[in-house]
N, C-alpha and C positions, 0 to 999 in steps of 0.2 A: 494666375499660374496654376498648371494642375500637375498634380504629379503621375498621371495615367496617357501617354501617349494613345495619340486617335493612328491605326494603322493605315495603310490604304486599302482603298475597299478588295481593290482585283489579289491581294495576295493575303486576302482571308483563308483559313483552313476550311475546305470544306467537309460535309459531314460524310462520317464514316460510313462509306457505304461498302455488300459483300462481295470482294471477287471471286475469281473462279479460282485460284492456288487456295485460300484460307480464307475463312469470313471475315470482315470486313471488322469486325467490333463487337468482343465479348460483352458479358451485361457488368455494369458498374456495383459497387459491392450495396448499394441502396437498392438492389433487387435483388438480391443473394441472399441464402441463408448463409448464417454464420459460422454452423457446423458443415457446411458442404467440403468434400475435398474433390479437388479439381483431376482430369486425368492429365499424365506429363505432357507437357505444353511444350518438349522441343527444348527449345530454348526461350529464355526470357531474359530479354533488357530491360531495366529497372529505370524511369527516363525520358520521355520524347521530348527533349530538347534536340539541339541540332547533331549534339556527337549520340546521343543515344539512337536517334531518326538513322545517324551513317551506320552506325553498327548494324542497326535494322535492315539497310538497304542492304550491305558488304553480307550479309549472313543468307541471303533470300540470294544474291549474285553467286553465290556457293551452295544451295539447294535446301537450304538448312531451316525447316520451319521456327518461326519465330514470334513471338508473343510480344508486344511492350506495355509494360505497365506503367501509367503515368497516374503520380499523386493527384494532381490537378483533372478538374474535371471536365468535360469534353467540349472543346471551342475556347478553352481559357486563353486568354488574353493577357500575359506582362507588361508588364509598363516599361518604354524607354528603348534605346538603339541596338541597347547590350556590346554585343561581338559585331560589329560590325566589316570588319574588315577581313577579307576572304581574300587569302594570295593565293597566287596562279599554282604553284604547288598543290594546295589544297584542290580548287581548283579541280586540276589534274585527276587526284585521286576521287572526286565525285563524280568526273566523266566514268572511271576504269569500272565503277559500283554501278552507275548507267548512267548508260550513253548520255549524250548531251545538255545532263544536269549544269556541270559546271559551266557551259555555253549559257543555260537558262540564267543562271546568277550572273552570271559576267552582263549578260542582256540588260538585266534590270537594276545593277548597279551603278555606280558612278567612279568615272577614276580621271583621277588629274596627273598633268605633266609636272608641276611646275611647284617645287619646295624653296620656303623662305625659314630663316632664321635670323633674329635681330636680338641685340643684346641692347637693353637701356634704351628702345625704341630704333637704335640705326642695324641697319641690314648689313649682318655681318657674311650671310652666304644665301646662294639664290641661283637656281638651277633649273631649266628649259627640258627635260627628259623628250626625244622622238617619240613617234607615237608607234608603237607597237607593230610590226609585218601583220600582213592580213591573214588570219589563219592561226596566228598569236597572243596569247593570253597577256597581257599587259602584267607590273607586278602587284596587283593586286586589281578587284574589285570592291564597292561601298556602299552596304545597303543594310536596314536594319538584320536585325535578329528574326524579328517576330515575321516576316519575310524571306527569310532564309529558311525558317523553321515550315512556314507553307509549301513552299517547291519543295521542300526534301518530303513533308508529311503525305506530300500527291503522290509522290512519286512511290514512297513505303507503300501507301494502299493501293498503286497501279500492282506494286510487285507481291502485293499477296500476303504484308505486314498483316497480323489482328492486332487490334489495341484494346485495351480497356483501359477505362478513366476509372478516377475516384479510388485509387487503390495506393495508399498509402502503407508502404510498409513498416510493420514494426520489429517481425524478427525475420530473420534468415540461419535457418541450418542447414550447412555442408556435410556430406563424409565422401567416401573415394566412389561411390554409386550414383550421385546426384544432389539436387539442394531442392529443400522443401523451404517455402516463403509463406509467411503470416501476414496478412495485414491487419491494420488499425481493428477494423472492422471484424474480425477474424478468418476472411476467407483466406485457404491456401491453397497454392498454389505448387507444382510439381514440374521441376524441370532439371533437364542431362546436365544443362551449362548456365548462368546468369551473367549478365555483362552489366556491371554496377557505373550506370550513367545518369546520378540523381542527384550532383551538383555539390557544391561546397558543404554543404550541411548533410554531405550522402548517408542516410542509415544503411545501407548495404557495408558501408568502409566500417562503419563502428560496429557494426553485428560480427561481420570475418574479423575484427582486431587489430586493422592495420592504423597504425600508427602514424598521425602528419607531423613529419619533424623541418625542421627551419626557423625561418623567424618571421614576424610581425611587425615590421617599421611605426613608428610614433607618432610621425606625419602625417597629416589627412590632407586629401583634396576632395572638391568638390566638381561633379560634373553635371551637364547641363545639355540639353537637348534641346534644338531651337529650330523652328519651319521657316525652311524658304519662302521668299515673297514670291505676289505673285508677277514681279519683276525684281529679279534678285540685283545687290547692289553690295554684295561677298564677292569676291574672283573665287574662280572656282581651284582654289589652292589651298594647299597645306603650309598654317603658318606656325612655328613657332618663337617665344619670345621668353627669351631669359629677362629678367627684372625688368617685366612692363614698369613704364614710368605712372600709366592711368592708373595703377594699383599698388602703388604701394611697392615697386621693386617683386612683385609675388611674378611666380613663373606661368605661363599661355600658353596651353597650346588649341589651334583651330582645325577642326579638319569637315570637310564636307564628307555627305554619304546620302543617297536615295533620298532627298526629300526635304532635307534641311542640312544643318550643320551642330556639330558636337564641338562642347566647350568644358574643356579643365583648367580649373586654376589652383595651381599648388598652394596651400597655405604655408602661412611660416609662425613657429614656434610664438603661441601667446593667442592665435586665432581661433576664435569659438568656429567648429564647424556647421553647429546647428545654426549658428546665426546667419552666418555667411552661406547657408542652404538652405536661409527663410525666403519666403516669396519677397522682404523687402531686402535684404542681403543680396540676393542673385539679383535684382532687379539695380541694385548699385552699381556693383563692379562689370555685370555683361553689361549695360548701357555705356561704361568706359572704355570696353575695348571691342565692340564690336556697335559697324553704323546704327544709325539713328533707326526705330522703331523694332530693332529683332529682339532687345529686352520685357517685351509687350509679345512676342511668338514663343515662349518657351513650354514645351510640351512636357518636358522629364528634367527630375532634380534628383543627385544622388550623392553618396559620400564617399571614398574608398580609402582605406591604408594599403600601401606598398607591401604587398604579402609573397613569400618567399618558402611556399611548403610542399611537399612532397612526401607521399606515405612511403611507407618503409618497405610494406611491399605492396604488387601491384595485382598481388591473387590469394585468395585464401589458402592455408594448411594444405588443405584437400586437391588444390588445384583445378575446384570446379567455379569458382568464383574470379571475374575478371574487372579489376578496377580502371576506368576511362576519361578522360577530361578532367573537369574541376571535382568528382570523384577522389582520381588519383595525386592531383596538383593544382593549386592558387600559385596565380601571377598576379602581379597589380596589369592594369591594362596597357600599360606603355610599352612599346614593344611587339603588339598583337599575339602572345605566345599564347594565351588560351583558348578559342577555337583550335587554330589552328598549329596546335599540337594535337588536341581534343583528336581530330576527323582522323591523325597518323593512328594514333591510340587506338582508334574507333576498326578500321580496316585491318590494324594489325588484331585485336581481339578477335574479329572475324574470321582470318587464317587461321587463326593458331586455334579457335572452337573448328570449325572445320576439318584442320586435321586431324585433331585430338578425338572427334567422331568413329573417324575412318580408322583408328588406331585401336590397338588391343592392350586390355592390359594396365601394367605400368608404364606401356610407350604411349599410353595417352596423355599422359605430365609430360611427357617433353615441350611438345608447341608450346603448352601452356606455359612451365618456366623459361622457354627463348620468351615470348611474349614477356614477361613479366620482368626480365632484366633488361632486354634492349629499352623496351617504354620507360623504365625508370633510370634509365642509365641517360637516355634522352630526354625525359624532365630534372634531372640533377644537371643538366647543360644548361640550360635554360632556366633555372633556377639560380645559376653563378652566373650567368647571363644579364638578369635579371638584376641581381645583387650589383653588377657593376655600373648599371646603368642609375640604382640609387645612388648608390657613391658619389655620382655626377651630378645628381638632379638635389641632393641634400648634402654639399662637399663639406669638408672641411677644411679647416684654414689653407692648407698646402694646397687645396684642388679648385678652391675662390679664388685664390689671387693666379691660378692659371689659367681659371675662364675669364678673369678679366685680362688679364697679359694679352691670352688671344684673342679676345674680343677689341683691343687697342689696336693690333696689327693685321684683323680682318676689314674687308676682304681682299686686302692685298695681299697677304698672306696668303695663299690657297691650302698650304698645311693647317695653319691654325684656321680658316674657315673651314675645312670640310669636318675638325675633330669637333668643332664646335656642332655644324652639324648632326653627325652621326652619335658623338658623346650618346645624350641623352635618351637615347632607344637601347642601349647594350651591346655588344659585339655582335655582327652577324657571324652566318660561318654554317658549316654543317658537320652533323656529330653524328653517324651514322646515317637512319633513313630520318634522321630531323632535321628541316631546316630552322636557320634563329629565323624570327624577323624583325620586321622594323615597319610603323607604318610609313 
């Protein structure tokens, strides 16, 4: 078992080369002096993951020269599926930043009709979805991360993106003029706007002061990344399973995407997670609930808690600092809220630098606090979103004995099969320009 996923080969990054809008790729801070100071770089995304990649694109689609700095060094490669789940929403908005992006993902993804849910092994609901009008984004597509992160990075340095690797920051200062950035290394860097897209651990959020408040669940699960055969013997569906019987009563869920299939299993109170995330652990319980030989295919192992946080605010003091994605909010994964709130964030940070440009003044804080209320007013949806969907998936007494009630009277029941259902991902619904989702 290794815990470093092999990607495929056609949706490797390739290397940064110069266009004609901006070079292709400043020099890494391993060829830099240390006292150099840079001249203002435009704008600078802090980031090239996928929502930092959008924002790059969304800012280059509005004329706005753009800089990304990524800590990681150039061609790096992360382990595992990550974000996998791209809905047509999303989607959408990576057509509007260019053209037929989101056609390219939808391309190279995977999406299935047909959701099951079983409680205690018997299928309590089970649902046939049409297949989507021609010309129609289905609701989602399925493909890794590190895959997602290649089409958007082509398409950055078609649009004239410069990137530089190796530049891990250590400080950032704002005032109402611009923000100057330090890295590790010392080089600084000079920029009008910065769009902080550097992930759950962001030094950009803890430099501006913004504060993540919510909570942290107790629970752990562990997930699991596993390649399709090369005659697969999975249906290609989304299965979930309240109190598999092959484990122990622990909760299942299965879902396919690009290449293989992803596996979480919720622990329950008393479960070492390290154990149950060792290579003989995961090789136990996936050999239980999934056919014979995919326990011997698993490419990625991981752990996660139900996480429930959002900063306090979503721009610094100054209003030249814009917080984005798992920067500004942690979800646990169930539900898909982080991408794809991440790319709304990402496009909205865009507009709102873009005006803020074009503005004089004190009317240059405007865009910037609409940005920063709606985004957060849309990850505090999604956050309660989120929370209720725990509720469900770790009940209590009152909320067990009604998933077993309606797990007794599904699926003849069609109310109690579909809450059973839907329960477990959070309310959908839309809360301005956010949608919840649900895989």
């Amino acid at each position: 078992m290794s815990d470093v996923s092999t990607p495929p080969v056609a949706a490797q990054p390739v290397a940064a080369q110069p266009v004609a809008a901006q070079p292709g790729t400043a020099p890494s801070d391993a060829a830099h002096p240390v006292t150099r100071r840079d001249e203002d770089q435009g704008v600078v995304v802090v980031g090239a993951g996928p929502v930092g990649l959008t924002a790059a694109l969304a800012l280059r689609t509005y004329g706005v020269p753009v800089t990304v700095l990524e800590a990681g060094p150039e061609g790096r490669q992360r382990p595992g599926s990550r974000a996998i789940f791209t809905h047509s929403q999303t989607l959408q908005i990576l057509d509007r930043i260019s053209p037929g992006l989101g056609a390219e993902l939808y391309g190279h993804g995977v999406y299935w009709n047909t959701q099951r849910t079983f409680h205690g092994g018997k299928e309590v609901y089970a649902k046939t979805y049409p297949d989507p009008p021609a010309g129609v984004y289905p609701h989602f597509t399925s493909l890794p991360q590190v895959q997602i992160e290649a089409y958007l990075y082509a398409r950055a340095l078609a649009a004239g993106v410069t990137f530089a690797w190796s530049q891990e920051i250590a400080q950032v200062a704002a005032d109402d003029d611009g923000v100057t950035l330090t890295t590790v290394a010392g080089r600084r860097w000079e920029a009008s706007y910065v769009v902080g897209a550097d992930g759950s651990r962001s030094a950009v959020r803890k430099q501006v002061g913004a504060r993540m408040e919510g909570t942290r669940d107790e629970g752990w699960y562990v997930v699991v990344d596993v390649a399709e055969k090369d005659e697969p013997t999975l249906p290609n569906e989304r299965h979930f399973h309240y109190a598999h019987p092959a484990v122990g009563g622990r909760n299942v869920l299965i879902v396919p995407f690009a290449g293989g299939y992803r596996v979480d299993l919720q622990l329950v109170e008393g479960d070492d997670p390290d154990a149950l995330a060792s290579d003989e652990g995961v090789s136990a319980w996936l050999d239980a609930v999934l056919p014979p030989g995919y326990g011997e295919r698993t490419t990625w192992v991981s752990t996660y808690q139900f996480l429930q946080l959002v900063a306090h605010d979503f721009a610094d003091p100054h209003r030249r600092v814009l917080l984005v994605g798992e920067a500004a909010h942690l979800f646990a994964p169930f539900g898909a809220r982080g991408l794809n709130s991440g790319v709304p964030d990402a496009e909205a940070a865009a507009i709102a630098i873009a005006a803020a440009t074009r503005a004089a003044g004190a009317a240059a804080r405007t865009p910037v606090e609409a940005f920063a209320l709606a985004r957060r007013s849309a990850a505090l949806f999604n956050r309660d979103a989120a929370g209720e969907a725990l509720a469900h998936l770790r009940p209590d007494e009152q909320t067990a004995a009604r998933v077993l009630a309606a797990a007794e009277r599904a699926p003849g029941d069609a109310e109690a099969s579909v809450w059973l259902e839907k329960a477990p991902y959070g309310p959908r619904g839309v809360h301005r320009a956010e949608t919840v989702y649900r895989y």
